[in-house]
C-alpha positions as CSV (number, residue, x, y, z in Angstrom):
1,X,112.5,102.5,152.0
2,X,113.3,99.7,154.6
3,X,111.7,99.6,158.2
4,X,111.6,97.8,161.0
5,X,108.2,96.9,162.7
6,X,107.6,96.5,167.0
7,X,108.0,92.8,166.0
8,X,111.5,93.2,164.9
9,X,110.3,91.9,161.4
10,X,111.5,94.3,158.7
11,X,108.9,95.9,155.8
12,X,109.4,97.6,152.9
13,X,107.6,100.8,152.4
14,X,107.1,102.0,148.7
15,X,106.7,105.8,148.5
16,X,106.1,108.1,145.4
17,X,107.5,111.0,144.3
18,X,104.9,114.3,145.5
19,X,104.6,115.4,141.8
20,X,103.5,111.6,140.2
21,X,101.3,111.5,143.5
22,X,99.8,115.0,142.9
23,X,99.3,113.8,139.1
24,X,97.4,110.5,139.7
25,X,95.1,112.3,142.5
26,X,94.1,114.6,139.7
27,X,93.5,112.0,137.1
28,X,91.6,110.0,139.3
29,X,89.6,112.9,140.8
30,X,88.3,113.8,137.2
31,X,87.5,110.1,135.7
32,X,89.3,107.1,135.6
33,X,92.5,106.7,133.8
34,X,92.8,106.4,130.1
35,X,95.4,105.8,127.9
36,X,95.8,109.1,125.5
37,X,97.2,109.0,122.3
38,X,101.6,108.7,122.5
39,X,103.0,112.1,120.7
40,X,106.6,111.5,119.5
41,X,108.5,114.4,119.7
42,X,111.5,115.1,118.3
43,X,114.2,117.9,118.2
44,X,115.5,118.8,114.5
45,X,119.1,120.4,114.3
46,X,117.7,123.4,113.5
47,X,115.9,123.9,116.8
48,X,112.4,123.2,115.7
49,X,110.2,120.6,117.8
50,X,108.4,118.4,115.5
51,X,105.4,116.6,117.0
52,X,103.3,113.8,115.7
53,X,100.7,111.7,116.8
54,X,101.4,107.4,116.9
55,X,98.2,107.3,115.3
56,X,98.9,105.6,112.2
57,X,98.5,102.0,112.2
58,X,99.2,99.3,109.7
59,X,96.2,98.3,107.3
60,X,95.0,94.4,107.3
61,X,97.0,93.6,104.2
62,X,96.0,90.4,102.3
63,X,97.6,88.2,99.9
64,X,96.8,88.6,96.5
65,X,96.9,86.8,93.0
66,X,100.4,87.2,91.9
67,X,102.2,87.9,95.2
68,X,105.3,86.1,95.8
69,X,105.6,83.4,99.4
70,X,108.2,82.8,101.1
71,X,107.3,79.7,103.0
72,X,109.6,78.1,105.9
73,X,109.0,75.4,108.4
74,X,111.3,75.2,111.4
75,X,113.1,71.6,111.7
76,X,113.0,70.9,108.1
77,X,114.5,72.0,104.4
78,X,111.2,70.8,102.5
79,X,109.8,74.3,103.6
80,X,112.5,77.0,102.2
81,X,111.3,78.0,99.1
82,X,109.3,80.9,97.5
83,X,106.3,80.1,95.5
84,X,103.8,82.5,93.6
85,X,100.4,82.6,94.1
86,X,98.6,81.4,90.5
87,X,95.6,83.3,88.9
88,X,93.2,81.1,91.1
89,X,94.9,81.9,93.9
90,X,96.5,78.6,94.7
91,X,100.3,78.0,95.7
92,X,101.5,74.3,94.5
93,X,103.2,73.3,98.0
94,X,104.5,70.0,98.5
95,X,103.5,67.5,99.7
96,X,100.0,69.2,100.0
97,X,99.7,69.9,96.7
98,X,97.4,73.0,96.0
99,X,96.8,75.4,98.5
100,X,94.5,78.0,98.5
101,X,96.0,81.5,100.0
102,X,94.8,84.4,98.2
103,X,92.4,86.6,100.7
104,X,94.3,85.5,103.7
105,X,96.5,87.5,105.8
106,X,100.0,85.8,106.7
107,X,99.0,84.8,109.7
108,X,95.7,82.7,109.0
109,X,98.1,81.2,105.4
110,X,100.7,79.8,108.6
111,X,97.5,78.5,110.1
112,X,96.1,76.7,107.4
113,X,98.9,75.5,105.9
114,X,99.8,74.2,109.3
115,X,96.1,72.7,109.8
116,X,96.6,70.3,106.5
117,X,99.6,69.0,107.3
118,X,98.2,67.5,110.4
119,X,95.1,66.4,109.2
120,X,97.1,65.2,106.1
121,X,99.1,63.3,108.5
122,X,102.6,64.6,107.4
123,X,103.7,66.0,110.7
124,X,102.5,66.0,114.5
125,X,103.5,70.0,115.2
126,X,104.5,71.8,112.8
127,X,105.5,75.0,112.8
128,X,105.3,77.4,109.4
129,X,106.2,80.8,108.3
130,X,105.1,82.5,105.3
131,X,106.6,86.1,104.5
132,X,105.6,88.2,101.5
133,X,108.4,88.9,99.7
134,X,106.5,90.5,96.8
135,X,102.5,92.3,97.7
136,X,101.9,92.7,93.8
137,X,98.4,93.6,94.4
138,X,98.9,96.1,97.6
139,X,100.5,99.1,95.3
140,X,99.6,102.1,94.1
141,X,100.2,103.5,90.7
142,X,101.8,107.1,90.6
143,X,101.7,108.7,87.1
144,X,102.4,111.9,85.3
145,X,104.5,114.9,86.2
146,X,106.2,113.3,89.3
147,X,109.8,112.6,89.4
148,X,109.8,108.5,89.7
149,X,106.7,106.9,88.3
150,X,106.0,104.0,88.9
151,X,104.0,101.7,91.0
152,X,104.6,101.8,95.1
153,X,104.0,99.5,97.6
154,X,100.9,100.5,100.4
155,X,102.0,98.9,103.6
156,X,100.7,101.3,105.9
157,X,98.0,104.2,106.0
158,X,99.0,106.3,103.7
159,X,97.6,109.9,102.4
160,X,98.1,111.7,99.0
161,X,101.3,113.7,99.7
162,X,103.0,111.0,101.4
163,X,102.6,108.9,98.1
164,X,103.8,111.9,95.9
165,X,107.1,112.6,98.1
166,X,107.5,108.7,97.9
167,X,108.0,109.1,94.1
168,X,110.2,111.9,94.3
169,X,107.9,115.2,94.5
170,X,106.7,116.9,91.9
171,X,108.4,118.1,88.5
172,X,109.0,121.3,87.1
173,X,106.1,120.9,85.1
174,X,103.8,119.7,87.2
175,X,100.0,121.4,87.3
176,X,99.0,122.0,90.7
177,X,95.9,119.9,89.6
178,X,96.0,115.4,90.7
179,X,93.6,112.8,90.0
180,X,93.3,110.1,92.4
181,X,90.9,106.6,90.6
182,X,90.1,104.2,93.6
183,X,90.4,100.7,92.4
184,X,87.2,99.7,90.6
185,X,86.1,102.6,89.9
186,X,85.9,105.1,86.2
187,X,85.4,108.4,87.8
188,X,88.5,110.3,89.4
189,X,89.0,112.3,92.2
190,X,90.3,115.7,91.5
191,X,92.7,117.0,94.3
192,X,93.9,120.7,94.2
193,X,97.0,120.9,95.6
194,X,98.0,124.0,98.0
195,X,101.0,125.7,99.4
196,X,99.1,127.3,102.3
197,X,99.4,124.7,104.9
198,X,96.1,124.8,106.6
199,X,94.7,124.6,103.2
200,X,97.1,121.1,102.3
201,X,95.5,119.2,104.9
202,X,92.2,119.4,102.9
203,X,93.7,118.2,99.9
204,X,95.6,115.4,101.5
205,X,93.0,112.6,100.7
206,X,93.4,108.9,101.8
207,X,95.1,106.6,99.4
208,X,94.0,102.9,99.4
209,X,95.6,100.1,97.6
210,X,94.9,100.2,93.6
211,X,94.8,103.4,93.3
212,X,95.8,105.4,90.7
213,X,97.1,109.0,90.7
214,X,98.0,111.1,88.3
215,X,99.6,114.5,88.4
216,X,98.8,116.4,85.2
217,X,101.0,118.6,83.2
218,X,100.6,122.3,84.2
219,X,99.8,124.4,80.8
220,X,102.5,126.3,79.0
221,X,102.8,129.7,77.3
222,X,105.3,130.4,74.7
223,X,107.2,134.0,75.1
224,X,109.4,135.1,71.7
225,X,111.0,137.3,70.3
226,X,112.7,140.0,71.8
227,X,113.2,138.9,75.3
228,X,116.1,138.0,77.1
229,X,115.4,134.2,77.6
230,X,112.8,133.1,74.7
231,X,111.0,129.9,76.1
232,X,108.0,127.8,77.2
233,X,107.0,128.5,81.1
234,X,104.4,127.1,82.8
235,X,101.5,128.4,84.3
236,X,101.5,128.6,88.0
237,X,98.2,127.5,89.2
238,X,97.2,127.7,85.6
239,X,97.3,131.5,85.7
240,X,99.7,133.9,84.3
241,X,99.4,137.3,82.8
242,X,101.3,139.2,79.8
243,X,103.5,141.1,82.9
244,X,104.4,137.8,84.5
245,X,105.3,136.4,81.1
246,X,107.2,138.6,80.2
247,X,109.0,138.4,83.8
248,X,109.8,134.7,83.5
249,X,111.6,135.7,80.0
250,X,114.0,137.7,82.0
251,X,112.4,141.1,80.4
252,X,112.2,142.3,77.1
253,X,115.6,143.8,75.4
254,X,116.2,147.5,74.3
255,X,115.1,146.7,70.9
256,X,111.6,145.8,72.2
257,X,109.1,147.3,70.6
258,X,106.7,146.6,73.1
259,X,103.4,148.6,72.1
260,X,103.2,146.3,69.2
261,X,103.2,142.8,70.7
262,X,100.9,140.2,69.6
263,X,99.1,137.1,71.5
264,X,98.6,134.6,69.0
265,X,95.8,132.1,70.4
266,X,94.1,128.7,69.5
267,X,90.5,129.6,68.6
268,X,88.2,127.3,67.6
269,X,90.7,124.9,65.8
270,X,92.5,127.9,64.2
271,X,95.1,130.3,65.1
272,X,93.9,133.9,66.0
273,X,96.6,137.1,66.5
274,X,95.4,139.3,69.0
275,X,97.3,142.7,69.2
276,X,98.3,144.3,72.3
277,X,100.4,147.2,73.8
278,X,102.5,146.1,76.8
279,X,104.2,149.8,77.4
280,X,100.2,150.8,78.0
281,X,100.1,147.8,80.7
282,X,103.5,149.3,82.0
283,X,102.5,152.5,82.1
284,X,98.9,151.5,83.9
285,X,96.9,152.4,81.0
286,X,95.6,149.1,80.5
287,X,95.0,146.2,82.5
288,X,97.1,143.2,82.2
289,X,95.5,140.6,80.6
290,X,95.7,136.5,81.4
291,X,97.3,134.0,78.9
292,X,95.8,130.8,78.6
293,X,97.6,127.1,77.9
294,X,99.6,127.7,74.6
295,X,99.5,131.0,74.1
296,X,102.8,132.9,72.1
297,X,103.6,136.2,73.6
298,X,105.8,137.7,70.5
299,X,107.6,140.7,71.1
300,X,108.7,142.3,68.1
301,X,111.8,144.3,67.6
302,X,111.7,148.3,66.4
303,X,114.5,148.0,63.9
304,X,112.5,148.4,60.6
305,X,108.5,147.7,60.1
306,X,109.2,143.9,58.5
307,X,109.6,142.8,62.2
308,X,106.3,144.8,64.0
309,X,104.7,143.4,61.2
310,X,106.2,139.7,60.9
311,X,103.9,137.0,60.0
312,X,101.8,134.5,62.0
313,X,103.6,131.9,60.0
314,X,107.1,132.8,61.4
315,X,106.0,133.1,64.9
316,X,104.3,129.6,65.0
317,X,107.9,128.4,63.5
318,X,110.1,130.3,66.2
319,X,107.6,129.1,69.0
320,X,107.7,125.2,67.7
321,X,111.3,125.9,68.0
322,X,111.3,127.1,71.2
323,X,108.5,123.7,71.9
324,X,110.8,121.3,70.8
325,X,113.8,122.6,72.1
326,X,112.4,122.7,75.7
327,X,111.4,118.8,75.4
């Protein structure tokens, strides 16, 4: 507010509001003042806050062999043009010639690039930008059972499920089970992915540029016969029982003849036919018993003793059926 002194001179006198005062006194009182990390928040249209932390930060990115230069010089048209940086890392730029760039961020490329032509004596001050149009070298390779494969650029700090909801989420078919290969390396990473959120921020790995991940193909059991919706489904979490099976294939029909069902199992190379009773697992009698990748659940029908008793040979056809007609 304005005042005027005994003088007659007239002084401005800056007051605070009582609440920032009372805030800074009690900052001040406990340490000196530090700048905390910003939180964003932001109001969704369903009512739900969303906060995040302005953590993340931009990685020191660096060009690389094969990247592609846009390189401009203000005042002039001999610098517009894009140029890609050679196995050796070089750029041929006029009138400079070659022009070593690979390893060097944007900034310290302007610099040098910039440093030659005045020691070359080609101009006093100039003034050059170089823009990546193309980082061939900063991606990451995303394979298997995602939606768009492909390779995507890394611009930024980036973690594993970022990546995988870059390329579309997951598919249908995908195993709950990803591999992550850091650049140089032989030996992957295996990442178990989780629905339980507290346990997705443990398997949420780091991604760095090169990388390579690759979500594999969850395993599949074959159920045939006399079921409502004969198919391959596929194991959730790599676990699935006869019960859940058989729920996937929308039930069996009335024909059923459930207490003479078969497994028929890859063993050793060959194939095995294990029976097994589902109306005793119904009933409780028995326990329900797992499936394993490729398994054929056949349900038989009870119309006549040629179809309890149908061959091994005709189920393996009906289930390659099924096989191919799900690809």
């Amino acid at each position: 507010m304005l005042s005027i002194d005994r003088t007659g001179r007239l002084i401005l006198i800056l007051t605070t509001l009582p609440f920032v005062h009372e805030g800074l006194r009690a900052q001040t009182a406990s340490g000196p003042l530090t700048r905390d990390p910003i939180t964003v928040t932001s109001q969704t249209p369903n009512g739900l806050v969303q906060e995040a932390a302005a953590t993340g930060k931009l990685q020191d990115l660096h060009i690389g062999i094969g990247d592609l230069l846009q390189i401009t010089m203000f005042g002039t048209q001999d610098f517009n043009a894009d140029f890609r940086v050679s196995s050796s890392g070089n750029i041929s730029l006029p009138p400079l010639g070659l022009v070593h760039v690979a390893g060097m961020s944007t900034s310290e490329a302007e610099q040098s690039i910039e440093r030659q032509l005045v020691e070359g004596g080609f101009y006093r001050e100039p003034r050059v930008s170089v823009f990546e149009k193309e980082y061939v070298t900063q991606g990451v390779s995303i394979l298997g059972e995602v939606k768009n494969p492909g390779v995507y650029p890394l611009l930024a700090d980036r973690h594993l499920l970022d990546l995988l909801s870059q390329a579309g989420g997951l598919t249908p078919n995908a195993s709950k089970s990803v591999s992550v290969t850091h650049a140089g390396q032989n030996t992957p990473s295996v990442v178990t992915l989780s629905s339980d959120p507290e346990l997705a921020a443990t398997s949420n790995p780091r991604i760095q540029t090169g990388d390579t991940i690759v979500v594999a193909t969850a395993g599949v059991v074959y159920v045939i016969g006399n079921v409502n919706k004969p198919g391959g489904y596929p194991m959730t979490d790599n676990q699935i029982t006869v019960l859940q099976a058989l729920a996937l294939a929308g039930g069996n029909s009335p024909m059923a003849a459930l207490d003479r069902a078969q497994i028929v199992r890859q063993v050793k190379g060959a194939r095995e036919s294990v029976p097994i009773s589902v109306k005793k697992i119904l009933d409780g009698r028995n326990k329900d018993v797992r499936l394993q990748a490729e398994d054929i659940l056949f349900i038989p029908g009870s119309a006549g003793k040629n179809a309890a008793t149908r061959s091994m040979e005709a189920i393996l056809q009906a289930a390659v059926g099924v096989a191919i007609y799900r690809r």
